[in-house]
C-alpha positions as CSV (number, residue, x, y, z in Angstrom):
1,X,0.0,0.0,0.0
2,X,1.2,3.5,-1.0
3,X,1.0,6.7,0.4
4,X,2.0,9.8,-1.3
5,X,3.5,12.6,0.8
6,X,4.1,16.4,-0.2
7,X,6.7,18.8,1.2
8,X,6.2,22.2,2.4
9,X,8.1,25.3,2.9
10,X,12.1,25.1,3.3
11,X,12.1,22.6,0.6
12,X,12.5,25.0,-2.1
13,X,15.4,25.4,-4.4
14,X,16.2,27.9,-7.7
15,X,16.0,25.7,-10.7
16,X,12.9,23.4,-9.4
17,X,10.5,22.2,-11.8
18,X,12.7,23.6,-15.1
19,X,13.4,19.9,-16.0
20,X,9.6,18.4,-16.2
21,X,8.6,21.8,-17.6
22,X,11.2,21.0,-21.0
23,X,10.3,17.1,-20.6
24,X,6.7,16.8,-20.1
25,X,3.7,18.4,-21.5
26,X,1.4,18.5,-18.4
27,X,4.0,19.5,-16.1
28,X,4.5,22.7,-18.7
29,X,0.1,23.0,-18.2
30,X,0.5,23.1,-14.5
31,X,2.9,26.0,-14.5
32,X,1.4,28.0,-17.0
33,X,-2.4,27.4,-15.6
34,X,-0.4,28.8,-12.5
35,X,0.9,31.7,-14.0
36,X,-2.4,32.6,-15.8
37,X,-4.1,32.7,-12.3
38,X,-1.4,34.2,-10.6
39,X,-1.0,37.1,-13.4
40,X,2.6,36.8,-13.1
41,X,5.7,33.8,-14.1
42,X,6.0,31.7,-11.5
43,X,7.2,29.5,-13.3
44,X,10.5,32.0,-14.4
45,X,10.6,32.5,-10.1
46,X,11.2,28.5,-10.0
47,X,13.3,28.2,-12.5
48,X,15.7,31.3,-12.6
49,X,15.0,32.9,-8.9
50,X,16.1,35.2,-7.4
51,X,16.5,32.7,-4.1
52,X,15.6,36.0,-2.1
53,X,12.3,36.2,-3.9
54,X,11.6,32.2,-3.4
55,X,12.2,32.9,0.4
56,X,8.9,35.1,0.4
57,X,5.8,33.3,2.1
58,X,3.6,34.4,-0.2
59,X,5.4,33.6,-3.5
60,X,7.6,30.5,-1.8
61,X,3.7,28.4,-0.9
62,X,2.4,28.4,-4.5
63,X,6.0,27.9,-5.7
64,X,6.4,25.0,-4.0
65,X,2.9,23.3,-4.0
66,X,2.8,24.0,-8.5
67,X,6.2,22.6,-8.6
68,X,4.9,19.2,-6.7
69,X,1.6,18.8,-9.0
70,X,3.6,19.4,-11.8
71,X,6.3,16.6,-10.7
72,X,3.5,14.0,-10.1
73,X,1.4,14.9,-13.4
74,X,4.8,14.2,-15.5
75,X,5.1,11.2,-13.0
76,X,1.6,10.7,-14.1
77,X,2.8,10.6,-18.0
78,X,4.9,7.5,-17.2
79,X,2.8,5.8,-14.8
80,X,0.0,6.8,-12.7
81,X,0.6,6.1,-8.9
82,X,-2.2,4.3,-6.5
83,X,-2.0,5.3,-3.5
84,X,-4.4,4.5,-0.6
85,X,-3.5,7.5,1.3
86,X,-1.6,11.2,1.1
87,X,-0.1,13.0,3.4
88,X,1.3,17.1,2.8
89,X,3.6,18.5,5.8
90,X,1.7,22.3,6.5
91,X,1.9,23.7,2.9
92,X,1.8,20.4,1.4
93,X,-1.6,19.6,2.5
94,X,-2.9,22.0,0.0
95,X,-0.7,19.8,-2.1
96,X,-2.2,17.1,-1.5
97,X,-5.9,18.2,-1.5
98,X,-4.7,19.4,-5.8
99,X,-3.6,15.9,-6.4
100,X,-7.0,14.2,-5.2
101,X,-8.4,16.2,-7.3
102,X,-10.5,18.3,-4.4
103,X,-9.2,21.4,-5.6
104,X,-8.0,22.6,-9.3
105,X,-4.0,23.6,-9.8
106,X,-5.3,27.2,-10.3
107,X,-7.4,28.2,-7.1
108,X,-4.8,26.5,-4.6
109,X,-2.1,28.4,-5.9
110,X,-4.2,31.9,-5.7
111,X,-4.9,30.4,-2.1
112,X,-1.8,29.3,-0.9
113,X,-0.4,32.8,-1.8
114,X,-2.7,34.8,0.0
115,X,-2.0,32.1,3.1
116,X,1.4,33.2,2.6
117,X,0.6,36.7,2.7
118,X,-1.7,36.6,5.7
119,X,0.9,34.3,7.5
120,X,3.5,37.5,7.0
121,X,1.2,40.3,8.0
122,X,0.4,38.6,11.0
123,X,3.4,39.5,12.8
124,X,5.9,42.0,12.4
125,X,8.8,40.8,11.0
126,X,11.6,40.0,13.5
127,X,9.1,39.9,16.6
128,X,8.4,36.0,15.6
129,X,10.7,32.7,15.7
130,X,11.3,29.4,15.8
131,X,13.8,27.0,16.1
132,X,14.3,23.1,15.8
133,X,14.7,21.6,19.1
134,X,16.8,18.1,18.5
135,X,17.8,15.0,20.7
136,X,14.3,16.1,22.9
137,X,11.4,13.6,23.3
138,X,8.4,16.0,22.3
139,X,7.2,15.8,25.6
140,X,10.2,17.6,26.9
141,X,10.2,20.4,24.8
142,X,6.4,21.3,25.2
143,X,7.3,21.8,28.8
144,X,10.2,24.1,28.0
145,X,7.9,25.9,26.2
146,X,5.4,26.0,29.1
147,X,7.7,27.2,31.1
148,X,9.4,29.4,28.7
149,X,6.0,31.1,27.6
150,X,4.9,31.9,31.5
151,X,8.7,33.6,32.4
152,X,8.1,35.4,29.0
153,X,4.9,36.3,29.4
154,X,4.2,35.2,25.4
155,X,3.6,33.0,23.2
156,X,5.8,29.7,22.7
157,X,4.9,26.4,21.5
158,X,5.9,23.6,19.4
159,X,4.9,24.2,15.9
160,X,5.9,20.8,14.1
161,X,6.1,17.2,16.0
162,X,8.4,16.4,12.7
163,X,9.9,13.4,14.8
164,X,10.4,11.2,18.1
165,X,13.9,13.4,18.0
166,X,13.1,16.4,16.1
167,X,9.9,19.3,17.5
168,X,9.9,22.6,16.0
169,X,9.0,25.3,18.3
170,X,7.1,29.3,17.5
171,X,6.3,32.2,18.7
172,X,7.6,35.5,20.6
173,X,11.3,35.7,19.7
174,X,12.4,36.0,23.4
175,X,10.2,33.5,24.5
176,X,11.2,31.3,21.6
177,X,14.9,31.7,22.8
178,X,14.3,31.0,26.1
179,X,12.0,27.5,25.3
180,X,15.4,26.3,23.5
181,X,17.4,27.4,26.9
182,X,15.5,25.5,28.8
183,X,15.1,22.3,26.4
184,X,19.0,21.9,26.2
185,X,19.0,22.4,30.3
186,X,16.4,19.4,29.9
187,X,18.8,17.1,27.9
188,X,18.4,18.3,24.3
189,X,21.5,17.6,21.9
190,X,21.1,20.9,20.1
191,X,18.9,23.9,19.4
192,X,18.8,25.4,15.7
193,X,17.0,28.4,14.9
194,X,15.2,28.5,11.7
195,X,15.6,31.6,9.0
196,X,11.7,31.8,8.6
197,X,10.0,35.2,8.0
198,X,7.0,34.4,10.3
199,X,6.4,32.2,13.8
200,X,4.5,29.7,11.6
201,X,1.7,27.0,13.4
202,X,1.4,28.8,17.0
203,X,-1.4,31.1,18.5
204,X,0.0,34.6,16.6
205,X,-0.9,33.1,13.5
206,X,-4.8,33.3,14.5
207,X,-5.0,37.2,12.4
208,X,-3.9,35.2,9.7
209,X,-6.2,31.7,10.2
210,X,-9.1,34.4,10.3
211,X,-8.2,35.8,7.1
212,X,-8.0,32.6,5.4
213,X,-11.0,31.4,6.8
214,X,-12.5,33.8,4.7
215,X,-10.8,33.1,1.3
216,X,-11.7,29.5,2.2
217,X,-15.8,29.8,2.6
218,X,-15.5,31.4,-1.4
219,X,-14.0,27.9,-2.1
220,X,-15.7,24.8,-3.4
221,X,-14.2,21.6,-2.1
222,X,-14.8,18.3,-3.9
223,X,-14.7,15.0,-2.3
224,X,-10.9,13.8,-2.2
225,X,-10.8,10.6,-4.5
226,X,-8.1,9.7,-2.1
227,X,-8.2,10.4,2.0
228,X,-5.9,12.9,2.9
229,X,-4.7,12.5,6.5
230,X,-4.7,15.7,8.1
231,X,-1.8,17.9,9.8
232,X,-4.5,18.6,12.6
233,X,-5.8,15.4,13.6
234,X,-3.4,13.2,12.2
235,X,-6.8,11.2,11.2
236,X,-7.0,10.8,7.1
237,X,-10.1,12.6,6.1
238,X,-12.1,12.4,2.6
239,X,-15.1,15.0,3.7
240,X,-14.8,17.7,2.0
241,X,-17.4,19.9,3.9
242,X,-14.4,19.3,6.6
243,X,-11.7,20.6,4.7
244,X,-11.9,24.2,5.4
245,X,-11.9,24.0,9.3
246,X,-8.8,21.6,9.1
247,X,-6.6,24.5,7.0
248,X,-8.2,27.3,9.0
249,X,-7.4,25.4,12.6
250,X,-4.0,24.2,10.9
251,X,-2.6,27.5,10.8
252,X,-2.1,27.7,14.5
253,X,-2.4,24.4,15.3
254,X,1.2,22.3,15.4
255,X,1.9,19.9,12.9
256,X,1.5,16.1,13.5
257,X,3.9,14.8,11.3
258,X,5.2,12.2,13.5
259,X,2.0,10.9,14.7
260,X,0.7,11.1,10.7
261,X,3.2,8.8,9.6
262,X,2.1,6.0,12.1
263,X,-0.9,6.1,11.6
264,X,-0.4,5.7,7.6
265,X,1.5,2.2,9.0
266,X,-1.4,1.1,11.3
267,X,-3.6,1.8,8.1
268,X,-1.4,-0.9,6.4
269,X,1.3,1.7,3.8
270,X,4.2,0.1,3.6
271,X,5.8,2.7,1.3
272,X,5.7,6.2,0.7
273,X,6.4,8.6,-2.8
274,X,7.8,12.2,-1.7
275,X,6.6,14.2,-4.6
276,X,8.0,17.5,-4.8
277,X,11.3,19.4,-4.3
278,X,14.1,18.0,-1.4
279,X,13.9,14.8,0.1
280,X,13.0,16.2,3.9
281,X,9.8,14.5,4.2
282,X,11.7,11.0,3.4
283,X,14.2,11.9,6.0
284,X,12.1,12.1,8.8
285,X,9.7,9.0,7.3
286,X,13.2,7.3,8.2
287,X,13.6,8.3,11.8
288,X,9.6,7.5,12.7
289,X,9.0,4.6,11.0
290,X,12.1,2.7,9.3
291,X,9.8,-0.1,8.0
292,X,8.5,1.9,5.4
293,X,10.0,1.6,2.1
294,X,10.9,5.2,0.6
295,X,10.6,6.8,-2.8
296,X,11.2,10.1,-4.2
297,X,10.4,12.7,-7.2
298,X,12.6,15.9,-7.4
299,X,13.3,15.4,-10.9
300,X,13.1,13.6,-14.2
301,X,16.1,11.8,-13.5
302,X,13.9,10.2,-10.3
303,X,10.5,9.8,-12.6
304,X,12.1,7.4,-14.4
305,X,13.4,5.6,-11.6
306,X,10.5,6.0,-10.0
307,X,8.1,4.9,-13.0
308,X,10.0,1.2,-12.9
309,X,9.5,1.0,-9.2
310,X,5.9,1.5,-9.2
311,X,4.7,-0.7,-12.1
312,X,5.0,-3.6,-10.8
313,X,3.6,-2.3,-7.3
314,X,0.7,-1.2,-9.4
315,X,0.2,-4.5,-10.7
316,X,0.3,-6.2,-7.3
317,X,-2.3,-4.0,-6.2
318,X,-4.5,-4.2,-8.8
C-alpha cells in the first residue's frame, strides 16, 4: 500500500520544476495554468529565482505546491501512482488536496499565496521565531515551552512534531529563545534556529487563520478521490465539507507529522512517494518509521526511476 506525501516550505530550491517543464507536456500545463491565475511567471521565479524572492511566504507556498503537482502529473505521464492515502507537511496539505483532485491547480495556488501573505502580516517581521529543538522527546520540549512562555509572558509552543527526536517550536522571539534554553537544560542535543520570516503554526498566526477562513468559505471543495490525512488530527479525512476548518485550525495548530506517519502504518502503507522538491519529508519517514520503504520525485532523472519501481507495485495492487 502506498501513500503519497508532499513537502512544504524550506524545501525549495532555484531551478525546481525547469526539467519536467522541458520534458513533459502537463508538467509545462501546471505552470502556465499557475501563471495565468497568478498574473505573473511563477514559473520564471522556479526556474531562474532570485532565491531571495523564493524565500517570500507568499510567493515560496504556490511555488512549492505548483512545482509538486507538476512533478506528479509528469510522474503521471509515465505511470499513474495508486495510492491508498496522502499526506502534505503544513503547505503540502494543500498539495495534497490538488492531487486528489479536491481542488483545481489554479485556485490553490491563488490560495496558498494569500496564506502566505496573511501568515507574514500577521506578525511583524523580526518579533516572531522558531527554532528546531533536537535530541528532545516532544514531551520535553512542550514543557520548556510552558515554562518558557509563563517567564516570558508570550507565546511559545511547538509548531511541528516532525519526529520522536526532532519538535519545532514558535512564537515571541524571546520567549522562543528561552524555550530552547531551557530544552538543552532538559537534555536536548542541540537547538537550531530557523531563518523563517514568520512564527509559523502557534497562536500569533490566528490574524492570519481568520483571514484565510474567509478566502476558504468562497472555495468549493470536492470529495478527495483519495483520504488525505490531516496535519491537525493526524486522522485521514475524505469530507470535503471538513476541509476548510482543518486548514483554518492548521494554521495555529502544530503539525502532526510524526503521529501522521504512524498512523499511515497502522492503516497498512508500507511505502511512501515524496513528490515535490528536497527529500525532507523522506528523511524524517526514516527516523519514525524505518519499515517503510521510501521513494522520491525531485526530478526527471527520479521519474524514471520511480516509473519502474511503481509498475510492478501497481500491478500487485491491482
Amino acid at each position: 500500500m502506498l501513500a503519497l506525501l508532499f513537502p512544504g516550505q524550506g524545501s525549495q530550491e532555484v531551478g525546481m520544476g525547469r526539467d519536467v517543464w522541458q520534458a513533459s507536456a502537463a508538467a509545462r500545463a501546471v505552470f502556465e495554468e499557475a501563471d495565468d491565475a497568478l498574473g505573473f511567471s511563477l514559473s520564471k521565479l522556479c526556474f531562474e529565482g532570485p532565491a531571495e524572492a523564493l524565500r517570500r511566504t507568499e510567493l515560496q507556498q504556490p511555488a512549492v505546491l505548483v512545482t509538486s503537482i507538476a512533478l506528479l502529473r509528469a510522474l503521471a505521464e509515465r505511470v499513474l501512482p495508486a495510492p491508498a492515502f496522502m499526506l502534505g507537511h503544513s503547505l503540502g496539505e494543500y498539495t495534497a488536496l490538488v492531487a486528489a483532485e479536491a481542488l483545481p491547480v489554479a485556485q490553490a495556488a491563488l490560495l496558498v499565496n494569500a496564506r502566505g501573505r496573511f501568515m507574514q502580516e500577521a506578525v511583524a517581521e523580526g518579533r516572531g521565531a522558531m527554532s528546531a529543538v533536537l535530541g528532545a522527546d516532544p514531551e520535553t520540549v512542550a514543557t520548556a515551552c510552558a515554562r518558557a512562555a509563563e517567564e516570558c509572558a508570550a507565546v511559545v509552543s511547538p509548531a511541528n512534531y516532525n519526529s520522536a527526536g526532532q519538535t519545532v517550536i514558535a512564537g515571541a522571539a524571546p520567549a522562543v529563545t528561552r524555550a530552547g534554553a531551557l530544552a538543552l537544560e532538559a537534555g536536548a542535543r542541540r537547538v537550531t534556529p530557523l531563518p523563517v520570516s514568520a512564527p509559523f503554526h502557534c497562536a500569533l498566526m490566528r490574524p492570519a487563520a481568520e483571514k484565510l477562513a474567509g478566502e476558504l468559505s468562497r472555495l468549493h471543495f470536492a470529495k478527495p478521490r483519495v483520504p488525505i490525512v490531516s496535519n491537525v488530527l493526524a486522522e485521514p479525512n475524505d469530507d470535503a465539507a471538513h476541509i476548510p476548518q482543518l486548514l483554518e485550525e492548521q494554521v495555529t495548530a502544530p503539525v502532526r507529522f510524526s503521529d501522521s506517519v504512524r498512523r499511515l502504518v497502522s492503516l497498512g502503507v508500507e511505502r511512501t512517494l515524496e513528490v515535490g522538491p528536497g527529500r525532507v519529508l523522506s528523511g524524517l519517514v526514516a527516523r519514525i518509521e524505518r519499515s517503510l520503504a521510501r521513494l522520491g520525485v525531485s526530478g526527471m532523472d527520479d521519474i524514471e526511476n520511480v516509473a519502474g519501481a511503481l509498475t510492478p507495485a501497481r500491478a500487485k495492487e491491482g
